[in-house]
C-alpha positions in Angstrom: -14.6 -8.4 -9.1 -16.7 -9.8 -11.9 -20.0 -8.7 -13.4 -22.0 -10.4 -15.7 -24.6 -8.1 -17.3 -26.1 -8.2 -20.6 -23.1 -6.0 -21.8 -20.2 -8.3 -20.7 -18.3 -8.8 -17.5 -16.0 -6.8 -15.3 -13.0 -8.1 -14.2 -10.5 -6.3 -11.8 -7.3 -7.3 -11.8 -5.6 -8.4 -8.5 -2.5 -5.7 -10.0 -5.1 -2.8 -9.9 -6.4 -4.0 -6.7 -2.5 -4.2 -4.9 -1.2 -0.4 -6.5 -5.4 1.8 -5.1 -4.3 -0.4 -1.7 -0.3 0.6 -1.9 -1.0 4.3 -3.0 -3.3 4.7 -0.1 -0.6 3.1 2.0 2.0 5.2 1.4 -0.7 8.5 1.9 -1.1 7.4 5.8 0.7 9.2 8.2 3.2 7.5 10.3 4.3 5.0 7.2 7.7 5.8 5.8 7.5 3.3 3.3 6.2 -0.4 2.0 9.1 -3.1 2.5 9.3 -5.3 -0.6 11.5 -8.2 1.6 14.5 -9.6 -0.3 12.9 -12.2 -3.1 10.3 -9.9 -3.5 12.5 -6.5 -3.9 14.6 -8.9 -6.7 11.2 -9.5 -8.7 10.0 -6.0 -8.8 13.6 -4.5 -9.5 13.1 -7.5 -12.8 9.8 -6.3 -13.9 9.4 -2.9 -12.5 6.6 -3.0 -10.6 7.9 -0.9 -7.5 4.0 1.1 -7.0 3.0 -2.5 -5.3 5.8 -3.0 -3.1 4.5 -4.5 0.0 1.4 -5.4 -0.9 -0.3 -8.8 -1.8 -3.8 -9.2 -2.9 -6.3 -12.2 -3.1 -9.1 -10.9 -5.5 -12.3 -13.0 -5.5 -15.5 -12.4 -7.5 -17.1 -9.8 -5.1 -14.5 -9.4 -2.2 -10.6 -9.2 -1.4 -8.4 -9.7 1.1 -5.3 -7.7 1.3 -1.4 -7.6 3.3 0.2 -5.1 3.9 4.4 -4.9 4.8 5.0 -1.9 5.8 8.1 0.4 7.8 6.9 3.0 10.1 8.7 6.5 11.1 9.9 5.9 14.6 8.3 7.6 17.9 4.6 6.4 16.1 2.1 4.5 17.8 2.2 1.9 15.9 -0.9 0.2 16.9 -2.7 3.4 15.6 -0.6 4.0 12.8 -1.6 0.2 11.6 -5.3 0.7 12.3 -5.4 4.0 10.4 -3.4 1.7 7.0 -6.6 -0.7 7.7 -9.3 2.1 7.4 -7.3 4.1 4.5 -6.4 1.0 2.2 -10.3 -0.3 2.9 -11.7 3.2 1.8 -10.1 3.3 -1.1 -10.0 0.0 -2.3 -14.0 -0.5 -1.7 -14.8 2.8 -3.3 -12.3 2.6 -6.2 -13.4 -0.9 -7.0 -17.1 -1.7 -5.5 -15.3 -4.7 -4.0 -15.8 -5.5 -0.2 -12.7 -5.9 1.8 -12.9 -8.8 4.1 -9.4 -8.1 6.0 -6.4 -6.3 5.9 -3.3 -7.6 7.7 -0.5 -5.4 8.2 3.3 -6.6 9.2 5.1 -3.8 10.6 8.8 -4.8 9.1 10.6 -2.0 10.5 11.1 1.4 11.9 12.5 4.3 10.0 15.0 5.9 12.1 15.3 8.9 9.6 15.5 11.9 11.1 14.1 15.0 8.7 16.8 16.4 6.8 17.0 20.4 7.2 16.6 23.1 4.1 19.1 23.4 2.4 20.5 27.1 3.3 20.7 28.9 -0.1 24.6 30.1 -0.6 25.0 33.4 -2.5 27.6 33.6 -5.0 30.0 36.5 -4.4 
């Protein structure tokens, strides 16, 4: 996004764009986590950039577009689970920014077959 005022200009970076659109990706229910892919994992294992895993970003002057890879927890609907990422990662990207998101595609990349891992039982010391 870029302003010109009598002030200056206002940039956003298209790294400030991809970390509001992978935090709000990770917050929607049914995603287990962002897959990275292998040349992609390599580069952000280099340069440490993990928060945008998953996400790639096309920032224009007033609008972006924005993919998504993503794994989702098994017995999901996936079809809603991917519909919810749309309207989460579009909330929060146009409000964070003032940008206008003109689409969101998500690639579904796998399915977390996880199952939830009990509490631990607390062992007394005798």
């Amino acid at each position: 996004m870029k302003e010109n005022a009598s002030e200056g200009s206002i940039r956003i970076a298209d790294d400030v764009v991809a970390v509001i659109a992978g935090l709000a990706a990770i917050k929607t229910k049914g995603v287990a986590s962002m897959s990275g892919g292998i040349t992609e994992g390599w580069a952000k294992r280099v340069s440490g950039k993990n928060v945008t895993r998953g996400v790639s970003v096309e920032v224009g002057q007033v609008e972006t577009a924005i993919d998504l890879r993503v794994i989702v927890e098994y017995g999901v609907k996936i079809h809603e689970v991917a519909r919810d990422l749309q309207e989460n990662v579009k909330e929060a990207v146009e409000n964070m920014t003032g940008l206008s998101v003109v689409e969101i595609n998500v690639k579904v990349e796998g399915v977390d077959f996880r199952e939830e891992t009990p509490v631990a039982e607390e062992r007394s010391v005798r």
